[in-house]
N, C-alpha and C positions, 0 to 999 in steps of 0.2 A: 500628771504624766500618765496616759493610756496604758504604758504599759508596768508592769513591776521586775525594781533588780536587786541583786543580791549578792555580796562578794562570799564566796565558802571560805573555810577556812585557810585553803593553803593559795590563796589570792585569785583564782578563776571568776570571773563577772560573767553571771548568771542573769539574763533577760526573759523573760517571757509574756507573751499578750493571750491571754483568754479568749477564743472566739465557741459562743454557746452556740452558733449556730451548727457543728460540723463535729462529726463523731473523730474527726482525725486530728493526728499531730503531725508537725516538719521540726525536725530536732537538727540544727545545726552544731559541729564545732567548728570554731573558727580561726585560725593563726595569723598573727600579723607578720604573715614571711611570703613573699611572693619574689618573681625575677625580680625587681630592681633591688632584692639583701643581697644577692648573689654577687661575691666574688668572678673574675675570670676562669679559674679553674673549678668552680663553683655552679657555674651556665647551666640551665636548665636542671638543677638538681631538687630543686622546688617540688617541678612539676614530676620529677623523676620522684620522690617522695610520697605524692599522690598514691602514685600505682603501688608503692613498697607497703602503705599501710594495710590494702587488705590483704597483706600474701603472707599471714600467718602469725600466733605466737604461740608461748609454749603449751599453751593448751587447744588452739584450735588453728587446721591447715588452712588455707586460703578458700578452700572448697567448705569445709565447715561456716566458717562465716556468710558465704556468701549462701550456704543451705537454711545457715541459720534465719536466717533475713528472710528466706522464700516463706519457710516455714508459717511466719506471724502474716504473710501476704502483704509486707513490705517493700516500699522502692529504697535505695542503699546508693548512692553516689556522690560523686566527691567532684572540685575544678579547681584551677589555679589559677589565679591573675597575677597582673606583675605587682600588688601589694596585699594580698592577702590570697588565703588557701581556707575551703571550707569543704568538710566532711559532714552529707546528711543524709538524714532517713525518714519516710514517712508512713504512718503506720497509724493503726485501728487504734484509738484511746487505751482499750483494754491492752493492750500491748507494752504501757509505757515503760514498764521495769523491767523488762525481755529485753525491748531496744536500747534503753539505757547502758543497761552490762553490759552488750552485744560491743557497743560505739566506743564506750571506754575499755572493755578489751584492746576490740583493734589499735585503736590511739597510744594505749598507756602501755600495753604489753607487744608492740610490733616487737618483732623479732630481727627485720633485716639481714637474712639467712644469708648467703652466700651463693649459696644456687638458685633460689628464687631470684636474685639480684641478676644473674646471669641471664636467666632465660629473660626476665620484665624487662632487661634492657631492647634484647631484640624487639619486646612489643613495641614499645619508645619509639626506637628509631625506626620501626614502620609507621608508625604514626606523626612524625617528622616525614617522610617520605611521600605520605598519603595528601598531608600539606604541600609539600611542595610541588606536589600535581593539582593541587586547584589554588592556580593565583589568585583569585579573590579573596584567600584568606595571605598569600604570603606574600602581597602588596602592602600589607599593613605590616612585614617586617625589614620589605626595604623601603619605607617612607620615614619608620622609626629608625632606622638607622644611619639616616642623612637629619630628622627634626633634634636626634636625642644624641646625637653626634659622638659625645663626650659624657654622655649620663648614662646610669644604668637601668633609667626606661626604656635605654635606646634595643638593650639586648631581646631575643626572640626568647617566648617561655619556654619551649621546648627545648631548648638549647642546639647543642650542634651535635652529628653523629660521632665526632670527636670525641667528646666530651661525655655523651653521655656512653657511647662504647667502652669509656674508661673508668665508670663506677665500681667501687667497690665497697666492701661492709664499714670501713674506717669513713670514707668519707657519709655515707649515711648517720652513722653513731656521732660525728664530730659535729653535725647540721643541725639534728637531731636536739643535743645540748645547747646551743646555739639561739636557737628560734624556740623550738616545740618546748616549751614551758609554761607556766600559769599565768606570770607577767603578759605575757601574747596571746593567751586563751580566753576568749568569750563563748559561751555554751549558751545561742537560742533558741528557743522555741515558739510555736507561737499553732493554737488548734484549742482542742477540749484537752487544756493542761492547767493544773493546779499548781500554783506556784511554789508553796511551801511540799506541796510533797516533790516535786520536781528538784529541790534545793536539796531534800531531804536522799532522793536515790543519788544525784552528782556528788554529793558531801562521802556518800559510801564508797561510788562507783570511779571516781576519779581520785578517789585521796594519794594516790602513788602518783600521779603527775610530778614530774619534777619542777623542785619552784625555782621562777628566777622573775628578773625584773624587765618590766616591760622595755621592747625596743624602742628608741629616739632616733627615728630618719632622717639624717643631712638634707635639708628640701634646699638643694641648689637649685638653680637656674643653668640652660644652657646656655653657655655665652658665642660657641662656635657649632652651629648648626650647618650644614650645607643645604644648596638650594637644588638640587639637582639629584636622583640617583634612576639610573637607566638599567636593565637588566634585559638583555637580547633572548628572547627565548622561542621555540617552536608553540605557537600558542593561536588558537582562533581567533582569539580577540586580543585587543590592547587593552590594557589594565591599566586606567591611573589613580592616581592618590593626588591631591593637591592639598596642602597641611599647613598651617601656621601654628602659635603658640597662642594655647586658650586659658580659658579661665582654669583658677586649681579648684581643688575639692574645697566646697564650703563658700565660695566664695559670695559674697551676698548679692552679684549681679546671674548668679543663675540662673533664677527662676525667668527674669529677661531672654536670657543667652540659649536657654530649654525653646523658649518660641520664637526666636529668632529662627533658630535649627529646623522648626519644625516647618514657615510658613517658607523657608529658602529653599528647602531640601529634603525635610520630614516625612510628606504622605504623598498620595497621587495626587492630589490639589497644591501642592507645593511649585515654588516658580521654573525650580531645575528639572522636573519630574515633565511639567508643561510643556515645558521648551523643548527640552533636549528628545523625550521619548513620544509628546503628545502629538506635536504640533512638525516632528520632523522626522521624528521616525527612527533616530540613530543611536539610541541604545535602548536593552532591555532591564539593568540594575543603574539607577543613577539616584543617588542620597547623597545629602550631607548631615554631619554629626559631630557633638563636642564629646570629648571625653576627658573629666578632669580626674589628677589622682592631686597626693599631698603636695602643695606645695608649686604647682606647675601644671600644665593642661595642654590640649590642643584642640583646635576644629579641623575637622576635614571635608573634602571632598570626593566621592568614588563614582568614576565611571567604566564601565564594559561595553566596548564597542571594536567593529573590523575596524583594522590597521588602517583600510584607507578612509575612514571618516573620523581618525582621532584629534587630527587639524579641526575638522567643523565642533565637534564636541567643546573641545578646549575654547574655539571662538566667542562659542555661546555661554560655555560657565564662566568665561571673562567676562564678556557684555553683563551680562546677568549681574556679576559682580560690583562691576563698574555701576551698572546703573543701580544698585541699592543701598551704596554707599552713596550718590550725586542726592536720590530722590527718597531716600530712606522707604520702610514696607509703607502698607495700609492701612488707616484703622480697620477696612473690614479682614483683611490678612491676621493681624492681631487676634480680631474677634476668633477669626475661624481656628487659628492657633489655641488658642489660650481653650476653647471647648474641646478640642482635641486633647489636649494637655490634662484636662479636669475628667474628661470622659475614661481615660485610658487610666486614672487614679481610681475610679472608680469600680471597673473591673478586675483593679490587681486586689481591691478588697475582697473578692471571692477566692483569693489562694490562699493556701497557709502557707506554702514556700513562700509568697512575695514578703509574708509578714514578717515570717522569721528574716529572711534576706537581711529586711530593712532595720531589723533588731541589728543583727551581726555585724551586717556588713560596715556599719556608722560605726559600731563599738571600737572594731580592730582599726578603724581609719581615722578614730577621732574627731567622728563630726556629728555637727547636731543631728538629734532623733527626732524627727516630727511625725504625726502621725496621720494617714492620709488627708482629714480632715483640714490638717492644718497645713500640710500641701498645696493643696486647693486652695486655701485664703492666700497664701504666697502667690499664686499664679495670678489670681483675681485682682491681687494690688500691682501688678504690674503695670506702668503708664507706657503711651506711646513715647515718651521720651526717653524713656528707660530700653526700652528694643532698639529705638533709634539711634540711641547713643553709642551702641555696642557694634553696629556697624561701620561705621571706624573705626572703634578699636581695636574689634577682630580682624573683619572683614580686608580691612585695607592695608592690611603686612604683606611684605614680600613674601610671597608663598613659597615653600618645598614643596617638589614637585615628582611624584615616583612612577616609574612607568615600566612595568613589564611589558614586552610584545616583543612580534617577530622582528621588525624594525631593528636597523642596524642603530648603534648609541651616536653617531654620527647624525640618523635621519629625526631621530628622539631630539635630540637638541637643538636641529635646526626649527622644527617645529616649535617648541617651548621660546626659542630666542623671537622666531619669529611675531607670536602672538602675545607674552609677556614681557617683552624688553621696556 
């Protein structure tokens, strides 16, 4: 195993990887609570969470911490997904027992004040706001909302201004119990860190964690997805999503499924990228991508283009489709994937966030930890029948199809009926 782990005594799982090359550390915490734990009255209270932990406890204000953190000439940030939430820091070696205390203060001793609750909400729901003026990010919450229909991947992280306008101390303390425990807590790191002293400041620094036992996710399946969701809006471009149901996390045809992604819709040499922007001119952001969590996945499609050329877009990522499910990719398509794929492993070895990431992120998800090295042999074993294959499986679902633009839901659907019927 490249890297070394350790459980402390009040159940926290402890990772970290050694890199001698680099006088820095990325100290992750990690929780296995993201939107899809969240109840309905619960919406977005994850991500509300995020912002609560640096806004003080009883020994240090919000400003404190965050001075603190200047102080060792530290970065300090935190993000939410819909299955996990990670708070980290990265900082000069000689730093490591400063940042340690620092991280487990905020964590272990948030306070969830009542007035800080108040004012963070407002930050929140400007930042809900600021989303929903750049649809390229909240296309990806009406596409989930028609692919995850009935599931609670389907909900937005942020939640709604409803929802989260209605927080208060009881609901953060009752969440708080809930999730944020040692059962759901993996602590990694990964820079010039020693493992056993590292074990040795968490075993001091976190001992008041509350214990409890790790969560067990219901990995349903969606069985009532719909295929359609339209959204009229005053917008310069049309925004679509085109989404099926993909591979889940872990699943052993990934490393296939990563170059499939990449040689369809991955880079500028990819086929969607070619077509759609090279060779025609009619958009400037066009990818496609999988994204798997536990249990359930999907692939998508994203295009940005004027209203009146969302017909030819749609044309073309259907032909395109059509024809690589008939004639499957290329070997030299493969080849060019699969270097890309191995090249971009390569790079993430020069961060210590990526390293840490890869520690954490696997811990609280429950899935295998490979280490870039062993990344790359995955990719390399991949055969052309292996990409091939996955092309019908993905590729050839009845698609969900999400579309912001100015376009009346009438004009939106005659378009979709027209070119996908």
């Amino acid at each position: 195993m490249y890297y070394q782990e350790s459980i402390l005594s009040n159940g926290i799982t402890v990772r970290s990887e050694k890199m001698d090359s680099v006088r820095s550390i990325t100290m992750g915490v990690w929780f296995k609570v993201g939107s899809r734990d969240e109840t309905p009255d619960e919406a977005g209270l994850s991500h509300f969470m995020e912002h609560m932990f640096f806004k003080g406890t009883p020994t240090r204000s919000a400003a404190d911490i965050s001075g603190a953190f200047d102080a060792l000439g530290a970065e300090l940030n935190a993000f939410t997904s819909k299955e996990y939430t990670c708070y980290y820091a990265r900082f000069v070696d000689d730093y490591l027992e400063q940042a340690t205390e620092l991280l487990a203060d905020m964590i272990v001793h948030s306070e969830f004040a009542q007035e800080c609750i108040d004012s963070e909400r407002e930050v929140v729901i400007e930042e809900i706001a600021r989303t929903e003026d750049t649809p390229e990010d909240t296309i990806y919450d009406v596409l989930y909302d028609a692919l995850f229909a009935t599931h609670t991947l389907g909900r937005p992280i942020l939640g709604t201004r409803e929802r989260v306008g209605a927080f208060v101390h009881d609901d953060c303390a009752r969440y708080l119990k809930k999730h944020y425990h040692t059962g759901n807590c993996c602590i990694a790191a990964a820079g010039n860190v020693d493992h056993e002293r590292l074990v040795e400041l968490l075993e001091r620094f976190f001992a008041e964690m509350p214990v409890g036992e790790r969560t067990v996710r219901k990995l349903v399946q969606e069985e009532n997805r719909r295929y359609t969701s339209f959204v009229q809006k005053d917008t310069e471009q049309a925004h679509v999503l085109i989404g099926m149901p993909g591979l889940p996390l872990g699943d052993d045809a990934r490393f296939a499924q990563s170059l499939l992604d990449v040689l369809f819709g991955g880079t500028m040499s990819s086929r969607l990228f070619q077509e759609v922007r090279e060779k025609n001119g009619l958009a400037y952001a066009i990818y496609a991508a999988s994204q798997p969590y536990q249990g359930i996945g999907d692939f998508s499609i994203y295009a940005g283009t004027r209203p009146d050329n969302l017909s030819k877009v749609l044309t073309i990522v259907k032909r395109e489709l059509d024809r690589i499910i008939a004639e499957g990719p290329t070997p030299e398509e493969i080849e060019r994937a699969r270097s890309y794929a191995t090249g971009q492993i390569l790079l993430a070895t020069e961060s210590t966030r990526q390293h840490m990431t890869r520690l954490g992120k696997n811990s609280v998800t429950d899935t295998e930890t490979l280490s870039f090295d062993e990344t790359a042999e995955r990719y390399n074993a991949v055969t052309y029948e292996d990409v091939a294959a996955l092309t019908g499986r993905i590729y050839a679902q009845r698609p969900t199809i999400a579309i912001i633009s100015p376009l009346t839901v009438e004009e939106d659907a005659s378009i979709i009926e027209e070119i996908f019927a």
